[in-house]
Each structure stands twice: as C-alpha cells, then as structure tokens.
Residue frames as qw, qx, qy, qz and C-alpha x, y, z in Angstrom:
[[0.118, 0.821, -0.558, 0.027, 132.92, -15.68, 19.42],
 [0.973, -0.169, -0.118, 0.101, 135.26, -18.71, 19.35],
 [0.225, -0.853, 0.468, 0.054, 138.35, -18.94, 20.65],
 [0.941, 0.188, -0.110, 0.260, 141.28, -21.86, 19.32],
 [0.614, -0.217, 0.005, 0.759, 144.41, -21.36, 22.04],
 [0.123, -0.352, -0.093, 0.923, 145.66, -17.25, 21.32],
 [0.208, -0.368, -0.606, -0.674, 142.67, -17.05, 17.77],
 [0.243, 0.397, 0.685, -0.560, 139.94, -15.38, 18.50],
 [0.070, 0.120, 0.738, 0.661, 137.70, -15.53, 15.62],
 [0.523, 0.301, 0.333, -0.725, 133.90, -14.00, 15.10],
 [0.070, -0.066, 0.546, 0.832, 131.73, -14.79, 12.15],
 [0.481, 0.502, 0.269, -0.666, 128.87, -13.20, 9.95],
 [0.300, 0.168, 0.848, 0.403, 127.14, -14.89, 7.81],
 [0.157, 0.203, -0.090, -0.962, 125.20, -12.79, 5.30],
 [0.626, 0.279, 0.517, -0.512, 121.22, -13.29, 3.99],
 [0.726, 0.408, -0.034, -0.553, 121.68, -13.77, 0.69],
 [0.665, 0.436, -0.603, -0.069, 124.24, -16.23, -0.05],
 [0.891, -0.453, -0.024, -0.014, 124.34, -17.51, 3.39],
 [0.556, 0.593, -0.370, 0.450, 128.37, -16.35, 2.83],
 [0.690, -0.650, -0.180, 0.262, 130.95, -16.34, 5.83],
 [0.474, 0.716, -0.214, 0.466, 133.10, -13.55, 6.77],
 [0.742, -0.546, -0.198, 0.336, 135.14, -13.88, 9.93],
 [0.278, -0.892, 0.114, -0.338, 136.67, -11.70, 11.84],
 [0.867, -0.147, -0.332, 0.340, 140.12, -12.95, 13.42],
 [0.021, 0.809, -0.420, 0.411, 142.46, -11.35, 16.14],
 [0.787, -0.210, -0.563, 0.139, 144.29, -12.59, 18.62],
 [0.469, -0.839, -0.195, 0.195, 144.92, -11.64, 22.61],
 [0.588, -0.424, -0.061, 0.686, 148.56, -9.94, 22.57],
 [0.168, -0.218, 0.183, 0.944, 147.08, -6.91, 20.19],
 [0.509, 0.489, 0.434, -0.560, 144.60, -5.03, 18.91],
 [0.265, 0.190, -0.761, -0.561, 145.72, -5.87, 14.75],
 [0.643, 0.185, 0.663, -0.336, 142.63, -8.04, 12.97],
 [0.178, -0.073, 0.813, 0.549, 142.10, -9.65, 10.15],
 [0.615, 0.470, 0.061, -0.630, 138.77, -8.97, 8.11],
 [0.224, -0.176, 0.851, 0.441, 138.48, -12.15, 6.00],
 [0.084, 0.349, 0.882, 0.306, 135.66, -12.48, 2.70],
 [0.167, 0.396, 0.379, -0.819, 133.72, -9.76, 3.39],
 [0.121, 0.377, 0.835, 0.381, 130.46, -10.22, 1.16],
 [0.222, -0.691, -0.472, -0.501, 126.88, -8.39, 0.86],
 [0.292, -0.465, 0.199, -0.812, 125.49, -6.06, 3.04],
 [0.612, -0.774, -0.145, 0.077, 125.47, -6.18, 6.22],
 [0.823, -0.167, -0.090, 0.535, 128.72, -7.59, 6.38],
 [0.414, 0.548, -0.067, 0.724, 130.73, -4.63, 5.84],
 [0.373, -0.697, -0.010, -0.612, 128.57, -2.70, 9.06],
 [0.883, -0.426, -0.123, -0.154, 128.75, -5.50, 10.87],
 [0.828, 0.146, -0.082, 0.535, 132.41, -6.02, 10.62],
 [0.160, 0.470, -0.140, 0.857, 132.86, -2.29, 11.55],
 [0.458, -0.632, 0.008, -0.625, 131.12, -2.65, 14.41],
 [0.899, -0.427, -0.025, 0.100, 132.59, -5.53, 16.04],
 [0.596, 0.541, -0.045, 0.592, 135.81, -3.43, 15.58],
 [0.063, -0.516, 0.160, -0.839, 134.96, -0.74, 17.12],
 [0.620, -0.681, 0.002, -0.390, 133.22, -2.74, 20.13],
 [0.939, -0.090, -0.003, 0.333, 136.21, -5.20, 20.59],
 [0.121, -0.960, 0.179, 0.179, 138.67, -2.20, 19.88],
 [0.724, -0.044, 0.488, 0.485, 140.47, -3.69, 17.48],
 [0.073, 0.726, -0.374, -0.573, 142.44, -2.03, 14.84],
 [0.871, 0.479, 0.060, -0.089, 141.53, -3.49, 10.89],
 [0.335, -0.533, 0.603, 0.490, 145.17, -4.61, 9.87],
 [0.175, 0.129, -0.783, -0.582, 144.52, -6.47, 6.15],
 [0.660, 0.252, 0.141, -0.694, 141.62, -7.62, 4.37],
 [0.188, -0.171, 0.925, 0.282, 142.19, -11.50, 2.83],
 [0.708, 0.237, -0.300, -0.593, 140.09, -12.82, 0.02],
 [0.772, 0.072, 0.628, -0.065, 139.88, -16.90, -0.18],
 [0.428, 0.151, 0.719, 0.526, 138.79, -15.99, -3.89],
 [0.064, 0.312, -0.055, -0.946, 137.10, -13.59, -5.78],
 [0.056, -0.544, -0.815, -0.192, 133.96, -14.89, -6.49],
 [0.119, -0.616, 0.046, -0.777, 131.12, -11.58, -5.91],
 [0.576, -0.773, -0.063, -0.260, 129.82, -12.64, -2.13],
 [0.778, -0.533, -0.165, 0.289, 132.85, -12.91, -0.99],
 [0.469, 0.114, 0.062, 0.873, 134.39, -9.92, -2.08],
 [0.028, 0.790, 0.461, 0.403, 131.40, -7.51, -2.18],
 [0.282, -0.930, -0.118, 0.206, 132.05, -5.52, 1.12],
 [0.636, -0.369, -0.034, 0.677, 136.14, -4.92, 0.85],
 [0.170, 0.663, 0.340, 0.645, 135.14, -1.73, -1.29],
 [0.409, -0.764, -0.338, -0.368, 133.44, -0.36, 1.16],
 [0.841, -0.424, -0.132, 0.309, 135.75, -1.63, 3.77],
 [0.694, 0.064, 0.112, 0.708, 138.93, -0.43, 2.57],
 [0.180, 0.639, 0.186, 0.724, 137.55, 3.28, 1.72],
 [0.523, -0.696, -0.272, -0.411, 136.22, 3.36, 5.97],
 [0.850, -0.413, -0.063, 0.320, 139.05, 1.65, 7.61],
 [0.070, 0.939, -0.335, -0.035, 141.86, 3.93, 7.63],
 [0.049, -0.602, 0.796, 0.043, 145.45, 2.08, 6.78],
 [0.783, 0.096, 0.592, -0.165, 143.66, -1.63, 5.73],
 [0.034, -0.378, 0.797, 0.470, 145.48, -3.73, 3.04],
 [0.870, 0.231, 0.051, -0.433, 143.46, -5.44, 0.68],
 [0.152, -0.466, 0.851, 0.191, 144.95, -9.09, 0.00],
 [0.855, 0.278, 0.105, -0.425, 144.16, -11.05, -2.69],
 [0.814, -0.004, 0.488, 0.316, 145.17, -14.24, -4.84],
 [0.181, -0.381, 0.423, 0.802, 147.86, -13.65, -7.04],
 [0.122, 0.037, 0.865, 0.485, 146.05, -15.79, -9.64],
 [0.010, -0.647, -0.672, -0.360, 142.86, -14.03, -9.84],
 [0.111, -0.334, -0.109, 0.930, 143.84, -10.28, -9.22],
 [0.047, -0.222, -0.579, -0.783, 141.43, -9.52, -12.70],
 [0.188, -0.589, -0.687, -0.381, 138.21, -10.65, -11.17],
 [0.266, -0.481, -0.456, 0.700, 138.44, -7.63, -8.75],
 [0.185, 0.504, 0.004, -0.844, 137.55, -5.20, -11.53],
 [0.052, 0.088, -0.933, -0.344, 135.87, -7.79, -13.52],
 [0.412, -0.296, 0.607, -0.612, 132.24, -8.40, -12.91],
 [0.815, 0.332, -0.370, -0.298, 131.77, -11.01, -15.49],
 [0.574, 0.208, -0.763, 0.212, 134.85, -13.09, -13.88],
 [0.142, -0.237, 0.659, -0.699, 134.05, -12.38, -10.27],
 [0.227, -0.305, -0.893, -0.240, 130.01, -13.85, -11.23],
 [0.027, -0.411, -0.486, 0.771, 128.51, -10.96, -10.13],
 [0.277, 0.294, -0.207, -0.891, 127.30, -9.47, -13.15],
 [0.294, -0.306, -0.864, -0.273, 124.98, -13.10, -14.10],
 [0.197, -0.433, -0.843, 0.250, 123.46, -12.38, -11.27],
 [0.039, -0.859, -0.404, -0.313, 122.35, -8.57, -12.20],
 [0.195, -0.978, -0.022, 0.073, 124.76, -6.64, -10.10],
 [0.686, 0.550, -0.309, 0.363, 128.14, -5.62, -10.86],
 [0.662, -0.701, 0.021, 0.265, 130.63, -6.08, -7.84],
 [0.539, 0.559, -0.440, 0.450, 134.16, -4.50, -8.02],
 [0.728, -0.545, -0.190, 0.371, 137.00, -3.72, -5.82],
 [0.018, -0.886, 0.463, 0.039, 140.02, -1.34, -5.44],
 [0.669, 0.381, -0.631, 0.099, 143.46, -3.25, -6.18],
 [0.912, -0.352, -0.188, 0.093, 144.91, -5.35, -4.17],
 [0.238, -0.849, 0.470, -0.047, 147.92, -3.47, -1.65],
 [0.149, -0.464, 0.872, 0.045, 149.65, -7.35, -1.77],
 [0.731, 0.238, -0.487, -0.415, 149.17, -10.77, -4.05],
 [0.211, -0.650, 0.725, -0.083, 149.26, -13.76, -2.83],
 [0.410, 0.406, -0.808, -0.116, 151.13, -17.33, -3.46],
 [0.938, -0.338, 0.031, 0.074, 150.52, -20.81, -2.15],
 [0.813, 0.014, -0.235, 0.533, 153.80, -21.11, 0.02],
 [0.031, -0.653, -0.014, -0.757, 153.65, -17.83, 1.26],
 [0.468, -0.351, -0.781, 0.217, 153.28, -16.73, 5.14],
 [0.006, -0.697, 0.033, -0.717, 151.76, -14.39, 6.92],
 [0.461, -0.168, -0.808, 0.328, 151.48, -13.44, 10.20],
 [0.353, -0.668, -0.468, -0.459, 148.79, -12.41, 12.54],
 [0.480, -0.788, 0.283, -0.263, 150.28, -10.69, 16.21],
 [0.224, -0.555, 0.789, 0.139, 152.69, -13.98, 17.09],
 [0.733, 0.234, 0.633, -0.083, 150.49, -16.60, 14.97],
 [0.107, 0.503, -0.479, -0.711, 151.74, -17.23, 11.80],
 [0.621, 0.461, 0.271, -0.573, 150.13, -18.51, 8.61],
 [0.416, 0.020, 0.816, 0.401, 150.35, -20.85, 6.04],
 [0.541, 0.490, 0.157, -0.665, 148.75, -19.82, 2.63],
 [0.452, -0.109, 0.881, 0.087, 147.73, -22.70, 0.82],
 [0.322, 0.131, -0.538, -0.768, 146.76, -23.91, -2.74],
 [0.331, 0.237, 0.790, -0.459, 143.29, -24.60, -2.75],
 [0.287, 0.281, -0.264, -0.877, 142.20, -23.71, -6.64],
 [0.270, 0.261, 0.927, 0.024, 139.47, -25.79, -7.99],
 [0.058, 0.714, 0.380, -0.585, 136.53, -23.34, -7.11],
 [0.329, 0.931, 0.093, -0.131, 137.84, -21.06, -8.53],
 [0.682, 0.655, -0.251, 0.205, 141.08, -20.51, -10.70],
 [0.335, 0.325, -0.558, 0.687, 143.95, -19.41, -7.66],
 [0.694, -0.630, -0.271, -0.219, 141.47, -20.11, -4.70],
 [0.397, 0.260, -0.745, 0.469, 143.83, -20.08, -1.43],
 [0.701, -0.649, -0.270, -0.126, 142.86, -21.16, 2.22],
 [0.114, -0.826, 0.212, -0.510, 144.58, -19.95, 5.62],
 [0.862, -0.133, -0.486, -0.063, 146.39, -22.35, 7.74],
 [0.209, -0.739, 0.384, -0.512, 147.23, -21.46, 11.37],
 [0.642, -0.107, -0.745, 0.150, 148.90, -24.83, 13.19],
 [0.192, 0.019, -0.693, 0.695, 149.56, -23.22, 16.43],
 [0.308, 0.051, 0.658, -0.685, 146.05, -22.74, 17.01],
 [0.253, 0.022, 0.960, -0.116, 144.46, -25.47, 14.66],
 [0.492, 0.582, 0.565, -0.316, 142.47, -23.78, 12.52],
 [0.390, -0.150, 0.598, 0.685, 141.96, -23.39, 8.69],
 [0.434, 0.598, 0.162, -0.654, 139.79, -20.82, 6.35],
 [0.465, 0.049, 0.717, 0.516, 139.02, -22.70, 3.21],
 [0.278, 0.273, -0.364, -0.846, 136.67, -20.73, 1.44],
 [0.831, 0.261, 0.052, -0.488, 134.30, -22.22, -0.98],
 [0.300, 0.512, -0.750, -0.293, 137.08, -25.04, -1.18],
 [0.390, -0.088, -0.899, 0.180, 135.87, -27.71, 1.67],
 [0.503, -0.396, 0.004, -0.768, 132.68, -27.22, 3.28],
 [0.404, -0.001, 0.848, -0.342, 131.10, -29.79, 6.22],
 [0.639, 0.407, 0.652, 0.025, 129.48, -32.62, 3.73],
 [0.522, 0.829, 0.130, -0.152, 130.64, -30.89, 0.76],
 [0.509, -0.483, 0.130, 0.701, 132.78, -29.28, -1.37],
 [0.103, 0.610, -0.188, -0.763, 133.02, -26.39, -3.90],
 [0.828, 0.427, 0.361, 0.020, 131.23, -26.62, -7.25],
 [0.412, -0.444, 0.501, 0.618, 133.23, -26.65, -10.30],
 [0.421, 0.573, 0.677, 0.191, 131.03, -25.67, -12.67],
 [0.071, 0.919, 0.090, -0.376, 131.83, -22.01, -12.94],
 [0.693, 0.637, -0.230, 0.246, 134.13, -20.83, -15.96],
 [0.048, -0.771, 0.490, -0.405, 137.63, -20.77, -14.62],
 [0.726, -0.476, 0.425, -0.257, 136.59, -23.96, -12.27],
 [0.588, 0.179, -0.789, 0.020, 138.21, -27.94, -12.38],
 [0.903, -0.325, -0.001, -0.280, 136.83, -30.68, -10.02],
 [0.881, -0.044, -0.272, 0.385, 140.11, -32.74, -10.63],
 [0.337, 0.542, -0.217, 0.739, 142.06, -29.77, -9.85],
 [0.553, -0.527, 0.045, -0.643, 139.78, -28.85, -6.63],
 [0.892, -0.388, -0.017, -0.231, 140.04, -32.30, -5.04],
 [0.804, 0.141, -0.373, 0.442, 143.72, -33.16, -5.81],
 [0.107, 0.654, -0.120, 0.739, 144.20, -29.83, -3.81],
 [0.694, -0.509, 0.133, -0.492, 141.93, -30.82, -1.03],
 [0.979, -0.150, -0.047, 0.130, 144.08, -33.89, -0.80],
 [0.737, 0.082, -0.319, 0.590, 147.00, -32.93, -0.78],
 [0.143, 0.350, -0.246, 0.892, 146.77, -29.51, 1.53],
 [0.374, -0.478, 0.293, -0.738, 143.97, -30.12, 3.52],
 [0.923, -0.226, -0.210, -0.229, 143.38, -33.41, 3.92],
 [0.735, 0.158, -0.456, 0.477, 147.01, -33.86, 5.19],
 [0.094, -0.637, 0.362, -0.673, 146.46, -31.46, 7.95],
 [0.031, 0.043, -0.855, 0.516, 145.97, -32.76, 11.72],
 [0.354, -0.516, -0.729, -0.277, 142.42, -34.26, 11.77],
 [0.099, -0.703, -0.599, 0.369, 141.26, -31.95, 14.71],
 [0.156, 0.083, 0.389, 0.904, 142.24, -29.24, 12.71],
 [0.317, 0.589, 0.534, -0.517, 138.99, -26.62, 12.76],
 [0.183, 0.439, 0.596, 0.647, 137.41, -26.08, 9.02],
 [0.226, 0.573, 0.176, -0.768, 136.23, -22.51, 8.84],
 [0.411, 0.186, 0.729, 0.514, 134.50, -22.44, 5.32],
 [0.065, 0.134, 0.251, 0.956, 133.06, -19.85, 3.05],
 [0.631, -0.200, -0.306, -0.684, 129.46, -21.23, 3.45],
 [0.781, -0.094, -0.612, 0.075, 128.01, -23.79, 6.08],
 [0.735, -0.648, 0.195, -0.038, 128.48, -24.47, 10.06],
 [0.163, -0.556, 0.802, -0.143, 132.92, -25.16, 11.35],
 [0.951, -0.117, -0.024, -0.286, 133.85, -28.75, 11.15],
 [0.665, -0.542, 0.498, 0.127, 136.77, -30.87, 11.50],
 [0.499, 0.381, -0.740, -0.242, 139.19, -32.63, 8.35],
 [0.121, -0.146, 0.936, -0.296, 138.82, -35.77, 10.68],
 [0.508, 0.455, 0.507, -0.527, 135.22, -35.29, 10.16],
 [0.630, 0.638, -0.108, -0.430, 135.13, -34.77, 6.95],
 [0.302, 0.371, -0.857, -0.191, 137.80, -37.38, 5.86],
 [0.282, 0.043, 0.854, -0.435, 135.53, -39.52, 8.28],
 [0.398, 0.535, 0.590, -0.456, 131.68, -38.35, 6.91],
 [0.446, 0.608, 0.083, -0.651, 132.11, -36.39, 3.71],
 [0.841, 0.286, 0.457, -0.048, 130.92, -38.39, 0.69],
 [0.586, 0.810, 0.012, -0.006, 132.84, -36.62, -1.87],
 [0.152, 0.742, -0.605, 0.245, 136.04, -37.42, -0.13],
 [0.980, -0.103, 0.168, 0.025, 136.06, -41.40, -0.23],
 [0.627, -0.512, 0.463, 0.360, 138.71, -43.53, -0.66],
 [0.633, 0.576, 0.348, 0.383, 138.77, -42.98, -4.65],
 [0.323, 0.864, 0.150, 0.355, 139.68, -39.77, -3.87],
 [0.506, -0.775, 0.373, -0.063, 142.10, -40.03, -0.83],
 [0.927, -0.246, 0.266, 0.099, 144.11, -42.66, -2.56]]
C-alpha cells in the first residue's frame, strides 16, 4: 500500500501484460475507486482488497480502452453492487468493440457493459474530499485520459507516460505527435515531485522523467 497525504492507493499488476490496476481510497470514507482493471486475477484481487480494507466500490475509471485494461470491469460491475463504470468520452465504441479495444488480434474477444458516465479532458471528479483533474492524454490511444490529484501529488497516466518510456503509437487510432504534445503540455507541466502511476512499469516522478526519460528531450519539451 502507498499512501500520498489523505490517497491511499494499492496496486495489482497482472501476469500477462504486466498491466496496472490500482485501487484508490482515501481515510475520511469507505468510497474507492477501482481504476483499469485488466486480466484475471485482477478482478478477484480487487474484490478482495475491498472486502479486507472494507471499502465500498464507488466508480470504475478506464485511462483507455485498450483489452488489458478494461478486461475485468465486466466482471466487476456485474459483482459490485451500485459501481459506475467510467469511461472516455472519445472511445465509448471500443467497449463493445473487440477489434478497436485490440483484443480480438490477440485471439480473445474482450467487451464491457456501457459506460454509467463519459468523460472529458477538463472535467472533475471527486474522490471523499480529494478532487480530480481529468486530463487529455490521447496519443495511445484515440481519447486516452489520465487522473490528476494536486492535493496529494499524484497522477494515473495509463499507457500515456511510463518511467523511461512512453506509449506506443503504432496501434490504429494511435499519433506519436499527438501523444507527446499531450505529455507536454498536461503532464510535463505538473509539479516535478508529482507521483507517475502508469498503466505498465514501477511509480516515478515527472521530475524524473523530464530529468532521465530519453523520449522526452529538449526537442520535445521545447
């Protein structure tokens, strides 16, 4: 478990895609957030650190709708009693898609149930008294968004900004220029201790990564 000021945050990372799905609540209730759920386990697992932490599932958030990070909220949503599924506005299709989601290349067909609420970059939500910034991050993937929480310094990018990386753009739907102007202007302007939660990969820092990662020189910060 980490903790970042009132966030308390878990996460499981699944075997086959090495995918992260975190787990977020914070101390003045028992609401949580279920974010990316992906392949088995995750779904069990995520219902079990629920139920040992006594927390109550409040919404389900997507990053993007790629399949490993969407695979469990099926499951999820049909077990949890009163969980919202939230997704980007701009890629509501590839939930019942499994050609757009890139599940069906890979031999299995992922879906979902709709989405209870769409959402916008510029948009907030809020999480007990922490509120949320939801930011454009498409690149990845067509309407990618990431999760930005100042008051306690941390940010869920998805498969947009990884430690030494960032998201390929080689899927249908993707753009590289589109991906990195994004990372520049929405995450790279955050507060360099800022924590990077990311879809795939070990937590790291924008400071770090405006510091270390190679794909985010000064050709592409300028």
């Amino acid at each position: 478990m980490h903790k970042h000021g009132p966030l308390q945050l878990e996460v499981f990372v699944e075997p086959m895609f090495q995918e992260n799905a975190l787990l977020l609540w914070t101390a003045d209730g028992p609401a949580a957030w279920l974010i990316d759920p992906g392949l088995p386990p995750h779904a069990e697992q995520m219902r079990a650190a629920l139920r040992a932490r006594q927390l109550t599932a409040a919404a389900i958030l997507l990053t993007h709708c790629h399949a490993d990070h969407i695979a469990g909220a099926g499951e999820l949503c049909a077990s949890l009693d009163g969980v919202q599924l939230y997704a980007p506005r701009d890629e509501e299709h590839m939930l019942s898609d499994p050609e757009a989601n890139l599940s069906a290349p890979f031999g299995f067909n992922v879906t979902t149930p709709p989405a209870h609420r769409l959402l916008a970059p510029g948009e907030t939500l809020t999480l007990g008294a922490l509120t949320w910034q939801v930011l454009d991050v498409a690149g990845h993937s067509p309407g990618g968004l990431a999760f930005y929480c100042a008051a306690a310094g941390v940010v869920v990018t998805g498969d947009a900004l990884f430690a030494g990386s960032i998201g390929r753009y080689d899927f249908p739907g993707s753009s590289g220029a589109r991906l990195l102007a994004n990372i520049r202007q929405h995450l790279l302007t955050l507060p360099p201790e800022t924590v990077v939660y990311a879809g795939h990969g070990p937590a790291t820092t924008i400071g770090d990564e405006l510091e270390t990662n190679p794909f985010l020189d000064e050709d592409f910060r300028a």
